[in-house]
C-alpha positions in Angstrom: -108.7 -44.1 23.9 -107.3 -44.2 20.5 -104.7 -46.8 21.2 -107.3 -48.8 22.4 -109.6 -48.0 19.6 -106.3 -48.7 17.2 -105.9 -51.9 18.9 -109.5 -53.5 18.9 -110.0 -52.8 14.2 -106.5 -54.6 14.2 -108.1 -57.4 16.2 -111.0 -57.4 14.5 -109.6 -57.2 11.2 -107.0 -60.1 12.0 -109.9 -62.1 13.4 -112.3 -62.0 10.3 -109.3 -63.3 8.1 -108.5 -65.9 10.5 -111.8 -67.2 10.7 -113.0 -66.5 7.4 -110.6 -66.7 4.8 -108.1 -68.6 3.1 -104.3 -69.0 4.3 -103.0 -67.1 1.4 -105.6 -64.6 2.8 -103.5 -64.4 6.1 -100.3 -64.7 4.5 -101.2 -61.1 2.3 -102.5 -59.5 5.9 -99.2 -60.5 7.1 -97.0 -59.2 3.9 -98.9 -55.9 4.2 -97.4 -55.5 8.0 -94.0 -56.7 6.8 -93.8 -54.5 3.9 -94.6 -51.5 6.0 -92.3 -53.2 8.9 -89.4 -53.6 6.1 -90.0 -49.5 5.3 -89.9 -48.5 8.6 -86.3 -50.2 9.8 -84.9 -49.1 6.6 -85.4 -45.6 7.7 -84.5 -46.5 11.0 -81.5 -47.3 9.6 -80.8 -44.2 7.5 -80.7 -42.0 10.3 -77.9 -44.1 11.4 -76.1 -43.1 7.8 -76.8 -46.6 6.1 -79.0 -47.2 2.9 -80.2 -50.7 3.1 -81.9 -51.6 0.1 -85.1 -51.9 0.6 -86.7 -54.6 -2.3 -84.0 -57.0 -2.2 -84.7 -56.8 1.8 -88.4 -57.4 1.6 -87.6 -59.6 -1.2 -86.2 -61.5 1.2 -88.4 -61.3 3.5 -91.8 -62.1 1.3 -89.1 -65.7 0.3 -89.5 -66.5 4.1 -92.4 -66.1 5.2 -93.6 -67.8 1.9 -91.8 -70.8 2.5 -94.2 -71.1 6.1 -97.2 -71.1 3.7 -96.0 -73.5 1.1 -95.2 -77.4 3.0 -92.7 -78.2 -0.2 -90.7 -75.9 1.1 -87.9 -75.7 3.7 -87.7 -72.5 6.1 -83.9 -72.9 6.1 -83.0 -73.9 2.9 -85.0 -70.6 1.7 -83.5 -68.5 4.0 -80.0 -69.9 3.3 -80.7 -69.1 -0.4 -81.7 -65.4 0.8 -78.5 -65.0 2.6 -76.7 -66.1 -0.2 -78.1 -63.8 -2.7 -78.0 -60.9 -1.2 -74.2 -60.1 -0.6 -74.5 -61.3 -4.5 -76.7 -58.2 -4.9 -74.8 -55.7 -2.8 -72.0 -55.9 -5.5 -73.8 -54.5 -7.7 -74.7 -51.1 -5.6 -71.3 -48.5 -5.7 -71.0 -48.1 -2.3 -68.5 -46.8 -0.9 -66.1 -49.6 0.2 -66.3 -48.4 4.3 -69.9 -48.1 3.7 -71.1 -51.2 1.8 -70.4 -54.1 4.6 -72.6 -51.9 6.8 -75.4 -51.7 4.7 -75.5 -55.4 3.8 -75.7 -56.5 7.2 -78.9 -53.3 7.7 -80.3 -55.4 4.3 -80.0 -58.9 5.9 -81.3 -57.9 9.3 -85.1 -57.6 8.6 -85.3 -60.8 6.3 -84.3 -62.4 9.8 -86.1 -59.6 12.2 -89.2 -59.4 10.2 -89.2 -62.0 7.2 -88.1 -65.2 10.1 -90.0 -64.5 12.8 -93.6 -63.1 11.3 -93.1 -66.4 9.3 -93.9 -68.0 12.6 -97.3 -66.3 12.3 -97.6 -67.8 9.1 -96.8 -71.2 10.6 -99.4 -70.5 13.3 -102.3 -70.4 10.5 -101.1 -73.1 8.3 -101.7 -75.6 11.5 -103.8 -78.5 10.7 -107.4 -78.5 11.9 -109.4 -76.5 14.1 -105.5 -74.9 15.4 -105.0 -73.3 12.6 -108.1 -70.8 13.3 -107.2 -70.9 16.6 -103.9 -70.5 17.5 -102.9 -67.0 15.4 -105.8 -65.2 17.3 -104.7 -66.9 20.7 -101.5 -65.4 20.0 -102.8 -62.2 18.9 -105.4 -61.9 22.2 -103.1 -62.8 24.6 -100.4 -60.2 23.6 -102.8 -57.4 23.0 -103.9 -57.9 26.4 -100.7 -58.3 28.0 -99.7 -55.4 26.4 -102.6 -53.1 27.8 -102.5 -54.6 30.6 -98.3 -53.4 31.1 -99.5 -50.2 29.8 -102.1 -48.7 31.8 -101.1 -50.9 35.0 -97.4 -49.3 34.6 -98.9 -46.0 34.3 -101.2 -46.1 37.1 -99.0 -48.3 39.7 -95.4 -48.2 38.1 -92.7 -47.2 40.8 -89.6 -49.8 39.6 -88.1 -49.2 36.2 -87.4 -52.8 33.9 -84.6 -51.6 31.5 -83.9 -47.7 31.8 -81.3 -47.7 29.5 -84.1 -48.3 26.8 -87.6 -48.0 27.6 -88.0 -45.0 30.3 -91.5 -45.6 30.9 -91.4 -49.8 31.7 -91.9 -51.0 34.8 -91.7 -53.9 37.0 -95.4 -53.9 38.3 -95.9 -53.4 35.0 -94.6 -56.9 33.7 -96.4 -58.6 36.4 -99.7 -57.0 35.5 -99.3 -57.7 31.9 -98.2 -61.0 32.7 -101.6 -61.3 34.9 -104.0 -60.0 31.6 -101.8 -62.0 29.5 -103.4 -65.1 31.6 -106.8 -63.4 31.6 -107.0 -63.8 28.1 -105.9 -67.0 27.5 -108.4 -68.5 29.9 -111.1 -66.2 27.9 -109.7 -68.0 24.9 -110.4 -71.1 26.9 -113.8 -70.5 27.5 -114.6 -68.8 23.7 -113.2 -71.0 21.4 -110.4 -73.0 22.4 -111.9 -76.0 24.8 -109.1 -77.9 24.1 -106.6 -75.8 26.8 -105.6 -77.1 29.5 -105.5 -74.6 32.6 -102.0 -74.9 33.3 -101.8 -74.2 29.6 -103.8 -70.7 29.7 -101.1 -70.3 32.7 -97.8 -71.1 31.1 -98.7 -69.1 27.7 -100.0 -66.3 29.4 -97.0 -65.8 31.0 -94.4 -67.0 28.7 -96.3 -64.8 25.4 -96.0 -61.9 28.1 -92.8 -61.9 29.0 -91.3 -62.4 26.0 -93.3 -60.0 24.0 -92.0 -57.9 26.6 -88.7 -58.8 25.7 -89.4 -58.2 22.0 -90.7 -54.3 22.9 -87.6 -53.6 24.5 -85.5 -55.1 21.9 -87.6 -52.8 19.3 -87.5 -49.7 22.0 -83.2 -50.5 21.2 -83.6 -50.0 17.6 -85.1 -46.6 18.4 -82.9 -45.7 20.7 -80.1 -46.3 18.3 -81.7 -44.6 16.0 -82.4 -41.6 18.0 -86.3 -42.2 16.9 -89.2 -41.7 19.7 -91.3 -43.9 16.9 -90.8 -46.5 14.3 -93.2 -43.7 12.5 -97.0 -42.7 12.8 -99.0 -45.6 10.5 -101.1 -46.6 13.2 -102.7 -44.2 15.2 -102.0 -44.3 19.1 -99.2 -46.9 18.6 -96.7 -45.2 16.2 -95.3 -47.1 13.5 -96.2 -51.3 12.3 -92.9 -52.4 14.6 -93.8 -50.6 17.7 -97.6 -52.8 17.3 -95.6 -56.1 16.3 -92.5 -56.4 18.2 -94.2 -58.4 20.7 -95.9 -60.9 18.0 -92.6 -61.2 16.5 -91.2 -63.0 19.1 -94.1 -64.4 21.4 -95.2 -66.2 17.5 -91.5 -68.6 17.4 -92.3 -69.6 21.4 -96.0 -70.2 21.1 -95.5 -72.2 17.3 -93.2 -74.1 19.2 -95.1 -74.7 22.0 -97.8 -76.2 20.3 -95.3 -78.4 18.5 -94.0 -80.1 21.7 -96.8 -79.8 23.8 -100.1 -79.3 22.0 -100.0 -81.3 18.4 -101.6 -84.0 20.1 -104.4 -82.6 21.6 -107.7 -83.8 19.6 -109.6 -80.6 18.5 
């Protein structure tokens, strides 16, 4: 009940500023995540034995997903100049020699993990029209209820494990039933707010956002497994830290932004 109860304020939180307020509006909702996000893989990391440095990383990070917001400018021209700067910085720590490669590359990875790919979310809300509303709570529905969906259907008819090695508790019929909500929603979507989808759109989205938020949990469920960490920590309640809630968004966002791009720009609102 409380991950359900976690899950529903986030929603209805991240609907109201969708809706109601300003992209910059969005864009702080989202830095909040990412900071927290940023603070969580850096400790992550230290119980690997590497000190990432934390500002410089979310920095970084705040440099990426800012250039999403702003159309003047470039995604990868910013994120070159992030990558660039960076190794600049780590010259300036005294770290031991053996020690300082590793802890650059633990500093770069969540401008890329978290800064690159929450950007996308970013993107999602600075879509013209009616799809800017739209299309960051699409994303956000669908997920949610794919991921319920794969929870409680995995726990109640789960028998074939998806990826032992690093989530014990997926399943196969789990997949397919989130998969199956995942579709659910978008056609609820449909009929709520966004007309405009097609049927075979509400199928291919609730499928695609599914699976590969799926993907994104286990790639996330990895981090903690190299990190010998059951959670990325306890900020939300029921769902453990801010990248066990968003490893799903962080790589359903890239496929559905891109999705729309090819597929849905020209659909009249």
């Amino acid at each position: 009940m409380q991950r359900i109860v976690s899950a529903s304020v986030l929603l209805l939180i991240a609907f109201l500023v969708t809706r109601y307020l300003p992209p910059v509006a969005f864009f702080v909702m989202i830095l909040a995540f990412v900071a927290v996000g940023v603070l969580e893989f850096c400790r992550l990391a230290g119980r690997r034995g590497f000190t990432p440095q934390f500002l410089p990383a979310l920095g970084g990070s705040v440099l990426v997903i800012y250039s999403f917001l702003e159309p003047r400018l470039n995604v990868l021209e910013v994120l070159a100049l992030v990558i660039v700067v960076l190794p600049l910085l780590s010259l300036l720590r005294r770290d031991d020699m053996d020690a300082k490669f590793g802890n650059l590359v633990m500093t770069i990875f969540p401008v890329i993990f978290l800064g690159l790919l929450m950007g996308y979310v970013v993107g999602l809300r600075m879509a013209p029209g009616e799809d800017g509303h739209d299309l960051p709570f699409l994303l956000l529905l669908v997920v949610a209820a794919s991921d319920t969906g794969a929870y409680y259907g995995g726990r109640s008819l789960g028998r074939r494990l998806l990826a032992p090695h690093l989530s014990p508790k997926k399943t196969w019929e789990g997949l397919l039933l989130g998969s199956a909500s995942g579709v659910l929603a978008a056609f609820i979507c449909r009929a709520w707010f966004m007309h405009r989808l097609d049927p075979a759109d509400c199928v291919i989205l609730g499928v695609l956002l599914s699976v590969i938020g799926c993907a994104g949990d286990l790639v996330e469920s990895s981090l903690k497994r190299w990190a010998g960490a059951k959670d990325s920590s306890t900020f939300i309640p029921g769902h453990g830290g801010v990248l066990d809630r968003i490893d799903a968004l962080l790589f359903a966002a890239p496929v559905l932004f891109y999705y729309h791009d090819q597929f849905m720009k020209g659909i009249a609102s």
